[in-house]
GUBAMI-787243 format. One record per residue (C-alpha): residue in three letters; z negated, x, y negated. Coordinates in pm, whole numbers, plus 50000, padded with zeros to 5 digits. Each point is the difference from the previous one (the first is absolute). Example, Ala and Ser with C-alpha at 12.3 -4.5 7.8 and 13.67 -1.06 7.14 Angstrom:
2
ala492205123050450;ser500665013749656;
This chain:
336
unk490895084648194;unk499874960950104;unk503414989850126;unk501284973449745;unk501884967650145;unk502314988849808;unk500154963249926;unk503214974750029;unk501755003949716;unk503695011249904;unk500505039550102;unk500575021149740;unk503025017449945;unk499745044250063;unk498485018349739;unk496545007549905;unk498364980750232;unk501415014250267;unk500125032049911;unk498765035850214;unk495884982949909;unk500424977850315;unk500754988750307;unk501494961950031;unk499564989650368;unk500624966550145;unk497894979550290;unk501834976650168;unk497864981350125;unk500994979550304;unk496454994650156;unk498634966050080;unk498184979449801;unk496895012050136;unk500615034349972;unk501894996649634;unk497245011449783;unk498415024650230;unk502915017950012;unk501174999349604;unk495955016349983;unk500625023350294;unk502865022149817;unk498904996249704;unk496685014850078;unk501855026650228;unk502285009649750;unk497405000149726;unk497955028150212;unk503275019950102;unk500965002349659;unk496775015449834;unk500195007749635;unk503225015350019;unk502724973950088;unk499924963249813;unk501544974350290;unk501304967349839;unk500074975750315;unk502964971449945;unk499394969750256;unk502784982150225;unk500064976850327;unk503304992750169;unk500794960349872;unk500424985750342;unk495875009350082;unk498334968750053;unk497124996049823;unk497034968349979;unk499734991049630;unk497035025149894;unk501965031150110;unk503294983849839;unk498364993149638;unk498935039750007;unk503065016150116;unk501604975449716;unk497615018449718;unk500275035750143;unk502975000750200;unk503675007549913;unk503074990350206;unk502345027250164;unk502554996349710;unk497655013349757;unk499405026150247;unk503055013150016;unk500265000949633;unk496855020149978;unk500255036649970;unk497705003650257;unk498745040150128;unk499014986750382;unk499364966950186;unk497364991150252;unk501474970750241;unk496924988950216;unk500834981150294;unk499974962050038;unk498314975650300;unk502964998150235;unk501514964350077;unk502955007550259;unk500115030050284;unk503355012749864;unk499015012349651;unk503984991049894;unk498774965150056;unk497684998049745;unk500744979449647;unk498845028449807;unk502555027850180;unk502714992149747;unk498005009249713;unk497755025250177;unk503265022950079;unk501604993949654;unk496555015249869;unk500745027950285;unk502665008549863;unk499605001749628;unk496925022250093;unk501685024850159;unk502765001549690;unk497644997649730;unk496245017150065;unk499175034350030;unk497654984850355;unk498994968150145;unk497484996650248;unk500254968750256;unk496964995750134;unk499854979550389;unk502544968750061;unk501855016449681;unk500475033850180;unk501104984650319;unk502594977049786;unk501245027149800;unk501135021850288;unk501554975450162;unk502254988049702;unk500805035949928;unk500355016950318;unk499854973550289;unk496915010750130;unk498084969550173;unk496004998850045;unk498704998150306;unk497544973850142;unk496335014150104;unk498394987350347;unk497034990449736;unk499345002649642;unk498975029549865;unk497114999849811;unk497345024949838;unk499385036349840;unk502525027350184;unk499685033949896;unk503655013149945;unk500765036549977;unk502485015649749;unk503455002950221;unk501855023549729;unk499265012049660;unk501144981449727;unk498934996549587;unk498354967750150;unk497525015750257;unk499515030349747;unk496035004250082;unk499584979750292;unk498845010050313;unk500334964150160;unk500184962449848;unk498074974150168;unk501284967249908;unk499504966450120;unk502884980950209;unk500124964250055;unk503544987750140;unk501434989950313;unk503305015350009;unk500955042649929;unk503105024549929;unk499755028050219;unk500795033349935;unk502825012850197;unk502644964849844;unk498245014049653;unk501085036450049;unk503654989050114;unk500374988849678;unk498555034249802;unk496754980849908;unk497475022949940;unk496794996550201;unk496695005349716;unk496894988650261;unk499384991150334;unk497784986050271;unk499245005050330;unk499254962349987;unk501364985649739;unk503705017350017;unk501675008949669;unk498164994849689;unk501885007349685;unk503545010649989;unk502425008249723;unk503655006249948;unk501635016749668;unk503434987149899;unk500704995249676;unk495954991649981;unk497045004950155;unk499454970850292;unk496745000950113;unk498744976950282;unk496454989350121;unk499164981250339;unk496355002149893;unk498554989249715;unk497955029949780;unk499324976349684;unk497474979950235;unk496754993449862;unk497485004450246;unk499154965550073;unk503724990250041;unk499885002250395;unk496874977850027;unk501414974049788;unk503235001650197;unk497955001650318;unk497734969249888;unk503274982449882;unk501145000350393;unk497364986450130;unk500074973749781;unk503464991150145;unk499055002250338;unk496814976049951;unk502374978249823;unk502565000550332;unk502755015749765;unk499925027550220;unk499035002950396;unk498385032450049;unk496705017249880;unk501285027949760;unk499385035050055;unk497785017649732;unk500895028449846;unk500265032450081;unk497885034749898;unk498714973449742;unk496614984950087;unk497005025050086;unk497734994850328;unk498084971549850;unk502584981749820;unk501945002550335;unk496994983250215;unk500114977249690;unk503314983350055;unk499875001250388;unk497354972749989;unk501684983949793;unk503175000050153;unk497744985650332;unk498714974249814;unk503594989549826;unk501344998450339;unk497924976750188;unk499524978849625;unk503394999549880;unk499664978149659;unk500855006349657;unk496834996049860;unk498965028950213;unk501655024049708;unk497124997049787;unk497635016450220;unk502815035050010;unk497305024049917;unk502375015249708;unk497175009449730;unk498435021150326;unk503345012550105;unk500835010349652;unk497135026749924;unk501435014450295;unk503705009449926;unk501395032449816;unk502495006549839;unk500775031550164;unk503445001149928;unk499654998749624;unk500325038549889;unk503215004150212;unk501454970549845;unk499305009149633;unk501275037250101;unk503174982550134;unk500774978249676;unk498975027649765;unk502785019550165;unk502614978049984;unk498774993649616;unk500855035749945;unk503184995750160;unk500884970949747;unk498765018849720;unk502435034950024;unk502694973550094;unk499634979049694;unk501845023949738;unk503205000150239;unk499634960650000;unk499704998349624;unk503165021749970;unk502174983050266;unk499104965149828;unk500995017049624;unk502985013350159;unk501254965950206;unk498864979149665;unk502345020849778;unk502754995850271;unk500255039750170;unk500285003150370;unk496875010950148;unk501545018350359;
């Protein structure tokens, strides 16, 4: 059943529409402006396949206000995109917050952490689960439990295969979850577990994967990113060496990971030689990316539709308590 997006309009008050026939999720969507669209395509598409025939997903669209954005990305969020106040108003099931291109080292610093923690917060009050997904995860353990990210020597980048830590309805089938990870910065484990977060996945290499804590919801958190499409790390990739042949950067950057097979490998080692001793922009054009595409899977695809159709399950036998607790609160009886 295709996941249907719901357009900006007014939200409609509970009833009907919002009845025990669906699941109303909302993507807030802080990505850059180059990764904007992808990303609004990414969960959809994800979602669409987790849910089947069985579950109908209505996907409402926000961004944080203070996101810059150049005038093409601005005039679509304007025709799809909702502010946070309409949010809140929103009898939403679950929220997916995905992370945000980071401006300042201290993540307190950033314009957006006002509103990003105010969204926090009303999450954790008002879904039956949120997932934040990269920067989001690492901002919404620090605003809720103090717990700071750490910087990595380098940036770590690729496909990591992640075993299952400890079962949970979210790993329910799942042997192991490759994902990809590109970030620079982690949460380890043992400042997680001082703070009763519940470890989901993790690699030898990549550290801790996903992560949840239940409160009054269902937190989940993801350092790597399972609604990738499979080209998503060579774009990224390509979009770095852009920067560095432009001088916005001053190093080479690594390619990913457990990613490109033998040939694509030898592929991108010439022409990472080549880049080197010619550094211009107009090199960019000659990044063999048609070649480099036939050559990527998308290997962590089935793990990543058996994770979301899990936690679709999870919203589903949690939607008739939400139902009842927002009857109950709208006629004015205490709920606890």
């Amino acid at each position: 059943m295709p996941v249907l997006i719901e357009r900006r309009r007014r939200p409609r008050k509970l009833g009907v529409d919002y009845g025990l026939n669906r699941i109303d999720i909302g993507l807030v969507n802080n990505m850059p402006d180059t990764a904007l669209e992808a990303t609004e395509r990414q969960y959809a598409a994800l979602l669409s396949e987790a849910a089947g025939d069985d579950v109908l997903v209505h996907l409402h669209l926000y961004s944080l206000p203070e996101i810059r954005r150049t005038d093409r990305a601005a005039e679509h969020t304007k025709k799809l995109y909702r502010s946070l106040d309409v949010l809140t108003r929103t009898p939403l099931d679950a929220l997916i917050v995905t992370g945000a291109e980071p401006q300042t080292h201290d993540l307190r610093e950033e314009i957006y952490w006002p509103s990003l923690t105010k969204l926090i917060d009303w999450a954790q009050a008002n879904t039956i689960s949120t997932i934040f997904s990269c920067l989001a995860a690492h901002a919404a353990v620090l605003h809720l439990d103090g717990i700071a990210r750490r910087p990595l020597a380098k940036k770590l980048f690729g496909v990591f295969d992640e075993t299952i830590a400890e079962p949970h309805p979210l790993t329910k089938g799942l042997a192991g979850l490759p994902a990809p990870h590109s970030r620079w910065n982690e949460l380890r484990e043992p400042d997680l577990r001082a703070k009763n977060y519940s470890i989901l996945t993790h690699s030898d290499e990549a550290g801790v994967g996903m992560f949840a804590k239940k409160d009054e919801n269902l937190l989940i958190f993801l350092q790597g990113h399972p609604e990738y499409e499979a080209e998503t790390l060579l774009r990224e990739y390509r979009r770095d060496i852009g920067r560095y042949l432009r001088a916005e950067r001053s190093t080479y950057p690594g390619r990913p990971r457990h990613y490109f097979d033998a040939r694509a490998s030898d592929r991108v080692i010439q022409y990472r030689k080549r880049a080197t001793i010619r550094r211009e922009r107009d090199l960019l054009q000659e990044f063999p990316i048609f070649e480099l595409r036939r050559s990527v899977r998308h290997s962590w695809r089935p793990g990543a539709v058996a994770f979301y159709r899990n936690w679709l399950n999870i919203l589903d036998k949690g939607k008739p308590v939400r139902i009842a607790t927002r009857i109950l609160k709208q006629a004015g009886v205490a709920t606890r």
